[in-house]
C-alpha positions as a LaTeX table, in Angstrom:
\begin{tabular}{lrrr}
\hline
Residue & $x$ (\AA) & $y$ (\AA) & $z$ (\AA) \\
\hline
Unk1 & 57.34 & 27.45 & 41.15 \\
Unk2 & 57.92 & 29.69 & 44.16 \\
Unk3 & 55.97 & 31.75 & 45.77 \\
Unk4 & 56.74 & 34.42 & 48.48 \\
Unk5 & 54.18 & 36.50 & 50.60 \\
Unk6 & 53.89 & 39.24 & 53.11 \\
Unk7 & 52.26 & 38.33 & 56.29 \\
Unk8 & 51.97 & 39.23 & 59.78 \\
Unk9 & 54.72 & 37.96 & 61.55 \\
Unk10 & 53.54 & 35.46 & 64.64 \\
Unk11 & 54.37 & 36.36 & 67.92 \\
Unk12 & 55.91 & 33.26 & 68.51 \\
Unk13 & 58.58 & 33.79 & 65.65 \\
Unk14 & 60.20 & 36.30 & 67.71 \\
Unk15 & 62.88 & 34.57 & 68.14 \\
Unk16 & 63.69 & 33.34 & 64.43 \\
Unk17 & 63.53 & 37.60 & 63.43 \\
Unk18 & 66.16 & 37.94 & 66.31 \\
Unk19 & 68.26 & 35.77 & 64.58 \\
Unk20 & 68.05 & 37.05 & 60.76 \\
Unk21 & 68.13 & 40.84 & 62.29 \\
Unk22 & 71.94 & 39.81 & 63.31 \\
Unk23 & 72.58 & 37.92 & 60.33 \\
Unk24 & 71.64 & 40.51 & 58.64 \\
Unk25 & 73.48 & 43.35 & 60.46 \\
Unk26 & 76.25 & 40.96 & 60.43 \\
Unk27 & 76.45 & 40.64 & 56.24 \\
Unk28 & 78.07 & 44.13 & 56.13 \\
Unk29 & 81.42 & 42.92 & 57.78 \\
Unk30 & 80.98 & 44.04 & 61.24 \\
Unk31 & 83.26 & 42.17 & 63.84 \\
Unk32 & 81.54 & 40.51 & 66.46 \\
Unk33 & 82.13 & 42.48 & 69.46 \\
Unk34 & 79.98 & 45.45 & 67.48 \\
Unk35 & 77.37 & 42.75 & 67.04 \\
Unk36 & 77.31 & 41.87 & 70.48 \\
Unk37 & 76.97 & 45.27 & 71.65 \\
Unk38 & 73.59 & 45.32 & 68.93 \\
Unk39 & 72.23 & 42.43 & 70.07 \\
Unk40 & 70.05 & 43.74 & 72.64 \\
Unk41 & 68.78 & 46.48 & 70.28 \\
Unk42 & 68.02 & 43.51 & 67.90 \\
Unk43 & 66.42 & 41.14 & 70.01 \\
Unk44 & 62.57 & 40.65 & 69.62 \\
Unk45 & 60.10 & 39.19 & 72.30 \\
Unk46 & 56.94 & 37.65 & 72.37 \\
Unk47 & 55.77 & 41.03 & 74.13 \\
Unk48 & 56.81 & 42.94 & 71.27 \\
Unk49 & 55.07 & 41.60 & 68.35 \\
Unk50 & 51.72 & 42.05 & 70.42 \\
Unk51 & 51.69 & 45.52 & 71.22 \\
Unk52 & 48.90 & 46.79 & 69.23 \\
Unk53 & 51.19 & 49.93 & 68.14 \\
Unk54 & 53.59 & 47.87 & 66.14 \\
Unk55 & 53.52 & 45.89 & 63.48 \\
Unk56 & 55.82 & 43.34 & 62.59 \\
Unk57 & 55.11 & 42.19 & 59.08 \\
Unk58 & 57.90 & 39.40 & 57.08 \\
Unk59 & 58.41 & 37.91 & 53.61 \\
Unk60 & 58.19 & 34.01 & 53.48 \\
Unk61 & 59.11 & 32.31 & 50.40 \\
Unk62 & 57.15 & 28.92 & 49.71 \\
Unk63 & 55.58 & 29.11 & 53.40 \\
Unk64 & 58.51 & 27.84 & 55.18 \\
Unk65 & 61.51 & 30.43 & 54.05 \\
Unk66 & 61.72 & 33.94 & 56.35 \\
Unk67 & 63.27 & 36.40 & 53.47 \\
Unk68 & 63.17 & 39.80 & 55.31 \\
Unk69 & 61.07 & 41.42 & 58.05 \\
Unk70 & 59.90 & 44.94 & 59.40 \\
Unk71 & 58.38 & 46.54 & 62.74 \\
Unk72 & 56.57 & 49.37 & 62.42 \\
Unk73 & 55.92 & 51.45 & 65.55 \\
Unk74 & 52.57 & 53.67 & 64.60 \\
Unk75 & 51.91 & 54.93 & 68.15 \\
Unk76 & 52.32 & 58.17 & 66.48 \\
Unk77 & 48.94 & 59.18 & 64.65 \\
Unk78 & 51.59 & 62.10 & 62.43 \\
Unk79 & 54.67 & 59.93 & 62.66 \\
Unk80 & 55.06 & 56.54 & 62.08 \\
Unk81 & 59.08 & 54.96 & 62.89 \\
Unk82 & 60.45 & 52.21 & 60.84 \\
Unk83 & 62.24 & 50.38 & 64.02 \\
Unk84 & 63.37 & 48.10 & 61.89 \\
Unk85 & 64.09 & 46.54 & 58.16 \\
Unk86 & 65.87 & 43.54 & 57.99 \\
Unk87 & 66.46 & 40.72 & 54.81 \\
Unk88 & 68.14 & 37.76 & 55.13 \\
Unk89 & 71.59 & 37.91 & 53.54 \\
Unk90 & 70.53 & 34.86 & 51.43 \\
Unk91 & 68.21 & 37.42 & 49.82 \\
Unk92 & 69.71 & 40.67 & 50.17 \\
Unk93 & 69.38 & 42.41 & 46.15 \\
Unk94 & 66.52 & 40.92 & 45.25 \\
Unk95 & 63.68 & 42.95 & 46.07 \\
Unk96 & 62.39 & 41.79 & 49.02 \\
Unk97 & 63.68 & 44.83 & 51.10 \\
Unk98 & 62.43 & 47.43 & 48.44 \\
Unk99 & 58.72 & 45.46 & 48.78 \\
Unk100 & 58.95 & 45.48 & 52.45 \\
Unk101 & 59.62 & 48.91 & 53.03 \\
Unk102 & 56.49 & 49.40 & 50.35 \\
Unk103 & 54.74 & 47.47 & 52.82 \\
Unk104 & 55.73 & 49.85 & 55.70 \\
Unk105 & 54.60 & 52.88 & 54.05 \\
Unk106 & 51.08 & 51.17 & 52.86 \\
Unk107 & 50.97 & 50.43 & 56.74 \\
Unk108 & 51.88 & 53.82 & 57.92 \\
Unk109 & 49.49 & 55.55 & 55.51 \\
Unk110 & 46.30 & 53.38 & 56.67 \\
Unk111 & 47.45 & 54.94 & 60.15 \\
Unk112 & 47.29 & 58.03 & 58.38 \\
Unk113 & 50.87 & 59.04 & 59.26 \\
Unk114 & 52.12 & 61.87 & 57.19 \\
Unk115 & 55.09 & 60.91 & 57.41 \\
Unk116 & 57.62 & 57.90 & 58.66 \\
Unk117 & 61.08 & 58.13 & 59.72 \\
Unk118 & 63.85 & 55.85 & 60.72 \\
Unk119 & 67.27 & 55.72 & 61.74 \\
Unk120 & 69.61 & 53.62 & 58.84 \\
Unk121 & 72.42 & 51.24 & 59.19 \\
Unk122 & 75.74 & 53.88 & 56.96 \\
Unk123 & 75.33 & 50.77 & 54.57 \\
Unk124 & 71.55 & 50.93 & 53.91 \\
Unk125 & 71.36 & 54.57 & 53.53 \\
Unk126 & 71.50 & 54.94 & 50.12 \\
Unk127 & 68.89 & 52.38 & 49.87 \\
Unk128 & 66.55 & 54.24 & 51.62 \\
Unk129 & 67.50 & 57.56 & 49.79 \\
Unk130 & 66.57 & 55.86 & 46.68 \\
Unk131 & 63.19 & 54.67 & 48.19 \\
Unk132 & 62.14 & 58.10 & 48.90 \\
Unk133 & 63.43 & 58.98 & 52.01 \\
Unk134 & 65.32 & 62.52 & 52.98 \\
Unk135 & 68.20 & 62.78 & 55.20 \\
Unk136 & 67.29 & 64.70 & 57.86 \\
Unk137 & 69.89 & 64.55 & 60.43 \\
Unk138 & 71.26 & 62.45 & 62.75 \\
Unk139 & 70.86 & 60.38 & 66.03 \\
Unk140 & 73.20 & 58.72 & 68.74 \\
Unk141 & 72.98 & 55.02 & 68.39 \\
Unk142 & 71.00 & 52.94 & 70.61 \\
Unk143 & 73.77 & 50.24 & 71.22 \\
Unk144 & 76.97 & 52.04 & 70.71 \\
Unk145 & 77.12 & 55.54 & 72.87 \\
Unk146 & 79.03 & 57.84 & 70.14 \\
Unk147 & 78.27 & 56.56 & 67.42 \\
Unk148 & 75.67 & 58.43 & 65.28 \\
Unk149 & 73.27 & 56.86 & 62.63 \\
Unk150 & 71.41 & 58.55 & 59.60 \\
Unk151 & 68.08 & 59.93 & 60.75 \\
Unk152 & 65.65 & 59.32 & 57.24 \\
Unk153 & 62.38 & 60.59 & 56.70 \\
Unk154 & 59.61 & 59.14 & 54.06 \\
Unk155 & 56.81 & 61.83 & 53.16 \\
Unk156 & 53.58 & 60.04 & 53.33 \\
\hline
\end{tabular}
């Protein structure tokens, strides 16, 4: 039987959500000098997962398997921002990202956020427009000056 959970992610797992954040970029055919130029952007330290404005929460399956991860930044008491959503291309289709982002908005509401935006991968878009979020605009990506992003918002 297997069993998956969602948990706090451990600081010193940082490194091991680095990794599946690229795999996972890296499952919708992008060469590898565009995942080189995200890598910073999708690196995660042992600093990070600390701050007490973010939360980094993951899927395991049967306490040893990481399916899928998130970090929430909820410095914002109105806005919370999805920094990131990530599932492991192992497990990409079955659910896990659809229960993460759940997860998220549970999180954002107990912060009493009215609201949580994020800017999507082109390929996840529509998954997050059929998970309740609203295109809003747009915004310059972080790792790739030029290139612009979907800017999502969730309604809390």
């Amino acid at each position: 039987m297997t069993t998956d959970v969602i948990r706090f992610a451990k600081p010193q797992e940082a490194l091991l959500l680095s990794k599946l954040a690229l795999r996972s970029k890296g499952h919708w055919g992008y060469d590898a000098d565009f995942l080189l130029s995200c890598k910073e952007e999708l690196t995660y330290n042992l600093s990070q997962l600390l701050l007490p404005t973010y939360c980094f929460k993951l899927t395991e399956l049967n306490g040893q398997t990481i399916t899928g991860f998130f970090a929430l930044n909820v410095s914002d008491r109105d806005s919370a921002v999805l920094e990131a959503l990530f599932i492991d291309p192992a497990f990409i289709g079955q659910g896990y990202g659809k229960r993460l982002l759940s997860e998220a908005i549970a999180v954002a509401k107990e912060y009493k956020a009215k609201k949580m935006t994020l800017q999507s991968d082109p390929f996840a878009e529509n998954f997050y427009l059929a998970n309740g979020a609203v295109k809003v605009g747009e915004m310059e990506s972080q790792s790739i000056r030029g290139r612009f992003l979907p800017k999502l918002e969730i309604c809390l």
